[in-house]
C-alpha positions in Angstrom: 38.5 153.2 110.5 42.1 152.4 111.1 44.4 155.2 112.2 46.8 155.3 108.8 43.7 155.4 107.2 42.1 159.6 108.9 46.2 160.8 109.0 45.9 160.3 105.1 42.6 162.1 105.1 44.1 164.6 107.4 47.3 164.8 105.0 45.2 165.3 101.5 42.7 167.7 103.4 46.0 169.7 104.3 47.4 169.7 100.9 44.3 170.8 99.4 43.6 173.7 102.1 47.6 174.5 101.3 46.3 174.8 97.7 43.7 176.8 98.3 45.4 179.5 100.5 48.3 179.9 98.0 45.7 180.0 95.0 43.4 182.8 96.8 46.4 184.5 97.7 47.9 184.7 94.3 45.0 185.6 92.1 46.7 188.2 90.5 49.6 186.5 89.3 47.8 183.4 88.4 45.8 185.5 86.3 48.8 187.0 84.1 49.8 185.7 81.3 53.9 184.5 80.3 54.9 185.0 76.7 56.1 181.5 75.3 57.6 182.3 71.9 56.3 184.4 69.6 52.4 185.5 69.0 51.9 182.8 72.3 51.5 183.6 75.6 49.4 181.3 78.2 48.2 182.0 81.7 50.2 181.1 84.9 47.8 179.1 86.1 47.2 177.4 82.8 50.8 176.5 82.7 50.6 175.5 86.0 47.9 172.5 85.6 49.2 171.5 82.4 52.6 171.1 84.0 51.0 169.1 86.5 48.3 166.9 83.8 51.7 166.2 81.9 53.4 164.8 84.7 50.6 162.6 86.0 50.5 161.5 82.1 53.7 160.4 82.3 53.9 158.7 85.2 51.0 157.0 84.5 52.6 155.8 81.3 55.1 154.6 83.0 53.1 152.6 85.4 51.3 151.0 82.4 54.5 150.3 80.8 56.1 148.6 83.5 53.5 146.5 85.0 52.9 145.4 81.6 56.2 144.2 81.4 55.8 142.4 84.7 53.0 140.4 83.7 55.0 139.1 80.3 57.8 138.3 82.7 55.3 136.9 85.1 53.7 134.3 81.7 57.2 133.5 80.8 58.0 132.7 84.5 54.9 130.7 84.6 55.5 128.9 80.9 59.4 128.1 82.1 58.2 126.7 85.6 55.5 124.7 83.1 58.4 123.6 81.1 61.0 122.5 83.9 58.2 120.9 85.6 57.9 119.1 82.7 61.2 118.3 81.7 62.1 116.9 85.1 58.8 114.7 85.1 60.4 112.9 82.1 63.7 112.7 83.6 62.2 111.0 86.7 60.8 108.7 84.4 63.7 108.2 82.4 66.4 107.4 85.5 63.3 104.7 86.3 63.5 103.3 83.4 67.0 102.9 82.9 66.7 101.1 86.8 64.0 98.8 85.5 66.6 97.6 83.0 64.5 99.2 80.1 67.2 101.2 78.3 65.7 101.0 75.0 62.0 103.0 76.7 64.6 105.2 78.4 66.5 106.4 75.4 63.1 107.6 73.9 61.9 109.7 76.2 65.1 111.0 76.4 65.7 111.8 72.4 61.6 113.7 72.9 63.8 115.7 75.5 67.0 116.4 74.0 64.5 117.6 71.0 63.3 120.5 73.0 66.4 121.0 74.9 69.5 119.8 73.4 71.6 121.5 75.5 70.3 119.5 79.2 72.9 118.1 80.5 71.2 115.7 83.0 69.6 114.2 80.0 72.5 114.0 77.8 74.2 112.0 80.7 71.3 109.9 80.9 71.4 109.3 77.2 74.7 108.1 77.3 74.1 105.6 79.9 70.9 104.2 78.0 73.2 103.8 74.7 76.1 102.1 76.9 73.5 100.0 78.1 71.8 99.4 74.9 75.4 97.9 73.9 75.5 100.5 71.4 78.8 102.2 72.3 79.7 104.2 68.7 76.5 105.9 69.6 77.6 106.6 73.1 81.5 107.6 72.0 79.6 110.3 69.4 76.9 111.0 72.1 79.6 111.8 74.4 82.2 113.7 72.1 79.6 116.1 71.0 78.5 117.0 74.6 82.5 117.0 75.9 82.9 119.9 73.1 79.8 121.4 74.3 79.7 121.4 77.6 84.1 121.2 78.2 83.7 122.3 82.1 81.2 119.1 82.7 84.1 116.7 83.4 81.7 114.2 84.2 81.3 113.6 80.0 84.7 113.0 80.0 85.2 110.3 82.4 81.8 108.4 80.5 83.1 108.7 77.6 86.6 107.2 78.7 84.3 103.8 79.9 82.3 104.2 76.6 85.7 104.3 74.9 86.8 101.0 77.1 83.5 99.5 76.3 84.1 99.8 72.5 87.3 98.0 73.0 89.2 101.4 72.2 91.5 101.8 75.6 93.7 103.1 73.8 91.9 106.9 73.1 90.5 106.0 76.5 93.8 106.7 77.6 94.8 109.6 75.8 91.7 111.1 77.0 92.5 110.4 80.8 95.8 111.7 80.5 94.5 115.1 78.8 91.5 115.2 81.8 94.1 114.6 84.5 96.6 117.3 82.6 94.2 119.9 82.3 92.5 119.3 85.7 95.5 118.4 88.0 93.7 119.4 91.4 90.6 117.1 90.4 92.3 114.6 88.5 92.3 111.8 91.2 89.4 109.9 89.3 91.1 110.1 86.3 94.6 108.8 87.4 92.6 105.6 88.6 90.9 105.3 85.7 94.5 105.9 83.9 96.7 103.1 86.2 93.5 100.4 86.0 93.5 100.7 81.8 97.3 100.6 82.5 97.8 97.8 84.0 95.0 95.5 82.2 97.0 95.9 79.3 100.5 94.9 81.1 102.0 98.4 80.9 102.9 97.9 84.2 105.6 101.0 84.0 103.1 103.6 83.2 100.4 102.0 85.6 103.4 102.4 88.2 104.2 106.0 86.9 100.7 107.2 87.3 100.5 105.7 90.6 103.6 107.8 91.8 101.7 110.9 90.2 98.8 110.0 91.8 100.6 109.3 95.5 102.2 112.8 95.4 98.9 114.8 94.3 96.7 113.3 96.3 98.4 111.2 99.7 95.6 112.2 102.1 92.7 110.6 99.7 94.9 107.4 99.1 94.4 104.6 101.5 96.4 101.7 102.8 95.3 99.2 100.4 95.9 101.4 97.1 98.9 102.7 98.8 99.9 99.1 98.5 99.5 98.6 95.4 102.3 100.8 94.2 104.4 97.5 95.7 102.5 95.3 93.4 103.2 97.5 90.2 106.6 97.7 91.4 107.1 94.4 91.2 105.0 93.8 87.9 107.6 96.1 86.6 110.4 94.0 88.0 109.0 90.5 86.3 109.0 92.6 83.1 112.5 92.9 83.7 113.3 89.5 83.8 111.4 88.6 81.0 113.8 90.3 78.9 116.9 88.8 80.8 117.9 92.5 82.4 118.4 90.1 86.0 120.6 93.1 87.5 118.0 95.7 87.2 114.7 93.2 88.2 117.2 92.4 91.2 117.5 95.9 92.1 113.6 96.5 92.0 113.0 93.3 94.1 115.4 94.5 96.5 113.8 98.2 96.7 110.5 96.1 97.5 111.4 94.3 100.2 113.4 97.3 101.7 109.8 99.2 101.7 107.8 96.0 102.6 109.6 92.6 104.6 106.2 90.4 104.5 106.1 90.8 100.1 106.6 86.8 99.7 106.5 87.3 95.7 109.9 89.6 95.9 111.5 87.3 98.0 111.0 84.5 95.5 112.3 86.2 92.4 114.8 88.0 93.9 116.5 84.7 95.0 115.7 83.2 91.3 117.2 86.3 89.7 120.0 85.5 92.2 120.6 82.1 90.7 120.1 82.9 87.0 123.1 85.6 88.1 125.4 82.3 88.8 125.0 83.5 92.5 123.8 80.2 94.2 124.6 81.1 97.7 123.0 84.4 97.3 119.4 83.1 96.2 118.9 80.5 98.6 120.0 82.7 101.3 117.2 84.7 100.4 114.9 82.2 100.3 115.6 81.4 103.7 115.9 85.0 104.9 112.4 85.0 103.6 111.1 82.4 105.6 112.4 83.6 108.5 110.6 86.6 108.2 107.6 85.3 106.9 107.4 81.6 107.8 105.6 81.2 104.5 105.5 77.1 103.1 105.7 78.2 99.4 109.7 79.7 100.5 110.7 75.9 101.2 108.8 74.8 98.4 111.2 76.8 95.8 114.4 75.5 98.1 113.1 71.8 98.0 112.6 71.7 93.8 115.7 73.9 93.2 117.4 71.4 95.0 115.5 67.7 93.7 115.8 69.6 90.1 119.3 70.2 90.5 120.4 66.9 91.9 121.4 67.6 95.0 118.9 66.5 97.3 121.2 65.7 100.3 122.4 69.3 100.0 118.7 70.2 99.8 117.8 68.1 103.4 120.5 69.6 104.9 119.6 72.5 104.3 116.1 72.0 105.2 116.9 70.5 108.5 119.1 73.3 109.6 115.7 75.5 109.1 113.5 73.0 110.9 116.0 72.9 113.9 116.7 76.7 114.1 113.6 78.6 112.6 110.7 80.1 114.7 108.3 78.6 112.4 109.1 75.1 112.9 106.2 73.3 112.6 106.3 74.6 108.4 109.8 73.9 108.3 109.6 70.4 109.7 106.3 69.7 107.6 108.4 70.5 104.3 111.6 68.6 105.6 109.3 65.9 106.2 107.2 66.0 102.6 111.2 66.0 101.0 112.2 63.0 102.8 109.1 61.7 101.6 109.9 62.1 98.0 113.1 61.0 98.4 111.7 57.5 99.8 113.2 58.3 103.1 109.8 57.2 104.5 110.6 56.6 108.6 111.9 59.8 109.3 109.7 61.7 107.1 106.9 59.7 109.3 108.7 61.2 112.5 108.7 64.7 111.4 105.3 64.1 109.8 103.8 62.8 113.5 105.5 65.6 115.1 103.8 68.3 113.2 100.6 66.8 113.9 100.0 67.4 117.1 100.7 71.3 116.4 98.1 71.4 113.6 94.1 71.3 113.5 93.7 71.2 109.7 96.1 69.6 107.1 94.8 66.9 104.4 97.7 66.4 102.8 99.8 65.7 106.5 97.6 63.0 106.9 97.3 61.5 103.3 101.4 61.3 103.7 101.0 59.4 106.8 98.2 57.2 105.1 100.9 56.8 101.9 103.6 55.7 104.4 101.8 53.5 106.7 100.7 51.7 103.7 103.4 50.8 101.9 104.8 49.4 105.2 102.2 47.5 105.5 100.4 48.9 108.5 96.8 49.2 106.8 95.0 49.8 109.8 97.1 53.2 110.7 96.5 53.8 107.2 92.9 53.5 107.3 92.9 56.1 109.9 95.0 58.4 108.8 92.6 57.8 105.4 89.8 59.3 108.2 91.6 61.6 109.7 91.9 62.8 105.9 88.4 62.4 105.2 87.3 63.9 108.3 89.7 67.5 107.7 88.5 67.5 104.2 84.7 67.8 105.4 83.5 65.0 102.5 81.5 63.0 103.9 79.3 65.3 105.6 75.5 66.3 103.5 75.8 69.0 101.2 73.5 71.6 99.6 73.7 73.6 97.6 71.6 77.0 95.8 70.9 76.7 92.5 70.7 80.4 92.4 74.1 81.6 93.6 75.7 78.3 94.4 76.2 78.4 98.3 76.6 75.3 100.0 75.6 75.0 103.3 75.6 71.4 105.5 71.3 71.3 106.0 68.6 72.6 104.2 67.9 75.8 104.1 64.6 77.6 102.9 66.4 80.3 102.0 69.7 80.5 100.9 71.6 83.6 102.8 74.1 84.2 100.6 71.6 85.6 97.5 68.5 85.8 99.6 66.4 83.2 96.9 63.9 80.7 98.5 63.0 77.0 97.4 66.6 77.3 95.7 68.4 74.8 97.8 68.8 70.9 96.6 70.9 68.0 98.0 74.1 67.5 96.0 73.3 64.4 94.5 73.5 63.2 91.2 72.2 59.7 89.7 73.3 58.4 86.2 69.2 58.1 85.2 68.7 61.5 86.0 68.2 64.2 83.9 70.8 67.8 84.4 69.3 69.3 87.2 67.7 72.8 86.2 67.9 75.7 87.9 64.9 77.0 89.9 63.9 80.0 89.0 65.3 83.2 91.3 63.4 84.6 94.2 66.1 86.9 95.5 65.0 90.3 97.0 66.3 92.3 94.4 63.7 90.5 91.6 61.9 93.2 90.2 64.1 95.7 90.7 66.0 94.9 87.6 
């Protein structure tokens, strides 16, 4: 017998024996009787036990009541964990399905859910993207509105039912709703200012794509990377063509010239700036700023816009002058004397355009067009054999005449066969890129990529 058990023996043999001796030495008083009300009166010891027979009544009463009520809690415990058990089976089921590219499957198992529960949100989200899916977005935009008002601290319906919104080519509610998500929810509004500036600026509102960028620069610098940091230069200068468009040159000069003062290497700036220069009647100005861009950049396309402003103008020997002053002073000189060289050429100036032209290739690995100039020149002076191989030389940079294949899948090319392409992961999908005149439109092989069955 274990100890606890012979100390509660002890305790109740105690009790009793306490009992006992207070009963035997109390007989007299026990024995009286006390005077309840009137014409009743009851014995001490009568009132005694009853006291104690009405308290173990209640208590047991009590016991009864509660554990009663424990065990209808415990069912309904056991009926919800039933339920949820349930529930989540069919939303397991339902996510599957909508990954298997079986919306349609999806949406009813979902709608036998929403029956029971319309108030889940996990499945109202799911419904949504099963009616996007489906293609039937007035479905999803009512879907979605109804569960926004119900649920209006699930920001997540919000933000679907901008994209259903976009999908039913309404961007412009879209909008309004970003703007209200990213008002009333400044500190998470980050998603939503994206969301804002992309519908922005694919409908050319290039001034309030830029001014939700600022917003979105000054709330939330430390999420903002590098590249979307950079793209506050872009809308700038979106914002700055808009400008010229309407012939307000002074202010899209101004914007160019805030562009380049932030970023040097923004090529795009440089060229309107020095175009908005010359519709201003400042000649000077603009090609000065071509050049300056050049210098700083060494891009081609730079001395492409001096070379046509000048040929278009009619003043190509101000134009070679100019152009040889950069090819003899510039850092990039190779570029320069390539472009000096390809105006000479157009010009007919063919022997020193040949010069430049041999110069720059011994400084380049890979230039078609140098050598189709060279091929151009050689044969019109009659030199066909240089121009036959400056014709190979051409051939060769250009990569033509090696085999090709190609995947019918993805369309990869590669230079052998491959039994399976790397770019989509498909097998038996590559074919030599040939075509004869008796031949039939070759078909496409069916895919064998690694995600196949998976949609």
């Amino acid at each position: 017998m274990r100890l606890i058990n012979v100390l509660f023996i002890v305790l109740i043999a105690f009790v009793l024996m306490s009992v006992g001796y207070v009963y035997m030495g109390n007989t007299a008083v026990l024995g009286q009787n006390i005077k309840l009300w009137t014409d009743v009166s009851v014995r001490v010891s009568s009132l005694l036990v009853g006291a104690f027979l009405l308290g173990f009544v209640l208590n047991l009463l009590y016991t009864g009541i509660m554990e009663f009520t424990r065990f209808v809690k415990g069912i309904n415990a056991s009926a919800a964990t039933r339920a949820g058990k349930r529930l989540s089976s069919l939303l397991t089921e339902a996510r599957d399905l909508l990954s298997h590219g079986l919306p349609g499957h999806a949406r009813q198992v979902l709608e036998s859910v929403l029956r029971e529960r319309g108030d889940h949100v996990a499945a109202s989200l799911l419904m949504a993207e099963a009616l996007v899916k489906l293609g039937d977005y007035d479905a999803a935009v009512k879907h979605l509105e109804g569960c926004a008002q119900a649920h209006p601290e699930a920001i997540e319906f919000q933000y679907l039912l901008a994209d259903a919104l976009i999908a039913a080519r309404n961007p412009e509610a879209a909008a309004v709703l970003l703007k209200r998500v990213a008002g009333d929810n400044p500190k998470v509004a980050l998603r939503a200012l994206r969301k804002l500036r992309t519908l922005h600026m694919d409908a050319g509102r290039w001034e309030e794509a830029l001014d939700v960028h600022k917003r979105l620069m000054s709330r939330f610098a430390k999420e903002v990377n590098s590249p979307e940091r950079a793209q506050g230069t872009a809308l700038q200068y979106q914002v700055g063509l808009t400008k010229v468009e309407a012939d307000l040159y002074k202010e899209a000069a101004q914007i160019f010239q805030q562009i380049l003062k932030e970023d040097t290497t923004f090529v795009p700036a440089y060229l309107s700036l020095g175009r908005c220069m010359i519709l201003q009647d400042q000649e000077v100005q603009g090609l000065e700023i071509w050049q300056e861009g050049f210098r700083t950049t060494g891009e081609g396309a730079l001395l492409q816009e001096v070379e046509d402003y000048f040929i278009q103008s009619g003043k190509p020997e101000e134009g070679l002058a100019v152009l040889r002053r950069i090819a003899a002073t510039s850092e990039f000189a190779t570029t320069a004397k390539f472009f000096l060289g390809k105006m000479l050429y157009r010009l007919e100036i063919l022997d020193e355009a040949l010069v430049l032209f041999q110069e720059v290739r011994a400084q380049v690995v890979y230039s078609p067009i140098l050598f189709f100039f060279m091929a151009k020149i050689h044969s019109r002076r009659g030199r066909m054999e240089q121009a036959l191989n400056e014709y190979r030389q051409l051939l060769r940079n250009l990569g033509i005449l090696r085999q090709r294949f190609e995947c019918s899948v993805c369309g990869q090319k590669t230079p052998d066969y491959v039994d399976r392409c790397e770019a989509c992961g498909s097998w038996n999908s590559s074919h030599f890129m040939f075509k004869e005149n008796e031949l039939p439109e070759l078909h496409l092989r069916p895919e064998t990529g690694p995600w196949v069955g998976m949609i």
